[in-house]
N, C-alpha and C positions, 0 to 999 in steps of 0.2 A: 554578518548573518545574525536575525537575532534567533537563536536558541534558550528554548522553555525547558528544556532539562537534560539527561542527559542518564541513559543506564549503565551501568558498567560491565556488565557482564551479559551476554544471552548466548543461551545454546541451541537457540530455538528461530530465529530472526533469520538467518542466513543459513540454508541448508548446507550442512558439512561442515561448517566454519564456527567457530568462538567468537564473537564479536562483541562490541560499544554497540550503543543506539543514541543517536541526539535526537532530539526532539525538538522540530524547529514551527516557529509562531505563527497563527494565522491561516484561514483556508478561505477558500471560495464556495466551499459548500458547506450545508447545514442540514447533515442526514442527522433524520432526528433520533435514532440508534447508536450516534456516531460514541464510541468510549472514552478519546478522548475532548471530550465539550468544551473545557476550561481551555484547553488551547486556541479552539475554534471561535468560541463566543469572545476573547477579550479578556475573558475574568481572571485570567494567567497574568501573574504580574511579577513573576521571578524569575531571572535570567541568567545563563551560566555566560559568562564571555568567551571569546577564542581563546585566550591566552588562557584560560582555565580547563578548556577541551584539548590544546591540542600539549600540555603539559603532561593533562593526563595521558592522552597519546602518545607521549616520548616515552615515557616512564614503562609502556604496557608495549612496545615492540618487541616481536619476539614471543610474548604469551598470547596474544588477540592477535588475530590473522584479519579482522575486514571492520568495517564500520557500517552499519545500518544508519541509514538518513531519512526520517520520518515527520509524521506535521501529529498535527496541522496539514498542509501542502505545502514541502518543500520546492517546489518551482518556482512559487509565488516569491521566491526570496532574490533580489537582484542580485548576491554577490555569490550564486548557490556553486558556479562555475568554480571560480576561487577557491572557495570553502572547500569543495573536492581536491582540487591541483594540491592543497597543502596536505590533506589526506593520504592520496596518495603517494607525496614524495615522503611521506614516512612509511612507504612498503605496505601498506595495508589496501585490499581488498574493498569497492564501495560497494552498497548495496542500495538503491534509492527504491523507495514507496511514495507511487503518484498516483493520484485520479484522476491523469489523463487530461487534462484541459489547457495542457499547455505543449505541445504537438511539438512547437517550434525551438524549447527547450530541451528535450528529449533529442531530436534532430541533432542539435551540436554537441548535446554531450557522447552520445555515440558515436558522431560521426571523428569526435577527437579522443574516441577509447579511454572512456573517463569514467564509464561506469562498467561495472563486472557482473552483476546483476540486477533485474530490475522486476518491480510487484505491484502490476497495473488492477486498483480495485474497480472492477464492472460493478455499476450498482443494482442493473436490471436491466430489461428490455429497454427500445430505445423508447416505445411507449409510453414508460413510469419511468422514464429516467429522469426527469426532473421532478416530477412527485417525490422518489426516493431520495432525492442528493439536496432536498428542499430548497432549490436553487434553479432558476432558467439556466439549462446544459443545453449548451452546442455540442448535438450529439456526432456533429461532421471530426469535428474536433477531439472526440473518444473514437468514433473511427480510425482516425488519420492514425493517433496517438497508438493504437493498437497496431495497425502494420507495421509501421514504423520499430516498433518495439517487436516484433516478430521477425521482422526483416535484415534489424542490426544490433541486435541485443546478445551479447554473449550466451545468457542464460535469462531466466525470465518465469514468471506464473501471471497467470492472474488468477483472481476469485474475488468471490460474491459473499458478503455477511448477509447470510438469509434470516427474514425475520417472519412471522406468520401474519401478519399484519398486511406486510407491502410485497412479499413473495407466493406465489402459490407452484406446485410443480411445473404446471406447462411453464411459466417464466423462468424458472431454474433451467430447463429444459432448451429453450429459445436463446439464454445465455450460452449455454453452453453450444448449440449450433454456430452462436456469432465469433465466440470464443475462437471454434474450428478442432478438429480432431487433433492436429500435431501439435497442441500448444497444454501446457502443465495448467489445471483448471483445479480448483480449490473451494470447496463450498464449504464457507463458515459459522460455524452454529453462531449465532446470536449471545453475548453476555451482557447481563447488565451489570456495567460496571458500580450504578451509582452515582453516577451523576451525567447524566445522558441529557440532549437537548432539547427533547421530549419525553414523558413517560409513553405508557401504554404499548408495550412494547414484549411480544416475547417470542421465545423461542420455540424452532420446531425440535419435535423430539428427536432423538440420536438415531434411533430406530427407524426413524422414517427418511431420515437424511441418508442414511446408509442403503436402505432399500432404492432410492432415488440413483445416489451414485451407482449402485449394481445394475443397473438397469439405464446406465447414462454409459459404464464399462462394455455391457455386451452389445453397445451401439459403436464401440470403436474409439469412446471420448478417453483423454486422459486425465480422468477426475479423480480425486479423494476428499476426503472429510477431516477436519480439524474441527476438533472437539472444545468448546469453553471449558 
């Protein structure tokens, strides 16, 4: 698997849990907001090996309880299967982050109890969905992806990095219907990291995002707000 980096620590990645995050190469889309760009674009060109990940995994059993597996898009990676199995035979917890475009990977990692939780990003309506993911989406395929992950996923969210650009309420709103009331729904401020794969890009305010979700709560949705 090739892996772009690798955090050692987050308290924040996996609800309830201390975790690693790797950072694996390469995506399919090209949202022009996206924070991590250098992954996505190519321009990444430093690699942590296995035997350097999972070293440090031995060393950390016992104080880390799970590992986050992040991109880029991690699906895109042929040995992503594997990469988990080693994972977890060192008693650690997975958590994968996908954009959904690979349905049929999702499918067997579930269906062989491989993953523990999972953080499906909705980038918009299915209208602007390729506008947003600046990439031809097969939105059949985010579909799928999303039952799927509903249907057999131990735990689960999804959410939206809203921007003011390419979101407006009702789209937050239409998200959030497609999302469906029983599912953990996340709407995320915007940050610019810095090196984004477009400029021109900003964020809505806190204030209005919060008004939104309160008004998305007394509809029955299960939403909140994470704040840049």
């Amino acid at each position: 698997m090739i892996i772009s980096g690798m955090q050692k620590l987050t308290l924040l990645d996996y609800p309830g849990k201390t975790a690693a995050i790797i950072f694996t190469y390469g995506c399919n889309f090209r949202c022009p907001f996206c924070h991590n760009a250098l992954l996505v674009t190519g321009e990444c060109t430093d690699t942590l090996s296995e035997e350097e990940v999972f070293a440090f995994l031995e060393k950390r059993k016992g104080i880390l309880d799970a590992v986050c597996i992040t991109g880029g898009e991690p699906t895109l990676q042929k040995d992503l299967k594997q990469f988990i199995l080693k994972v977890r035979s060192l008693g650690y917890s997975v958590k994968l982050d996908t954009n959904g475009t690979a349905p049929d990977v999702l499918e067997e990692l579930l269906a062989e109890n491989l993953l523990d939780y999972v953080a499906m990003d909705i980038k918009n309506t299915p209208e602007k969905y390729s506008l947003t993911a600046g990439a031809d989406v097969d939105i059949n395929n985010i579909l799928k992806s999303m039952e799927i992950i509903k249907n057999k996923a131990p735990d689960y969210e999804f959410r939206t990095t809203v921007t003011r650009e390419l979101h407006t309420e009702a789209d937050i709103s239409a998200v959030a219907e497609l999302v469906g009331r029983g599912s953990k729904y996340f709407l995320q401020q915007f940050k610019d990291s810095g090196c984004l794969i477009s400029g021109g890009h900003t964020a809505w305010d806190v204030n209005e995002l919060h008004s939104i979700n309160k008004r998305l709560l007394s509809l029955s949705f299960s939403t909140a707000i994470r704040e840049s």
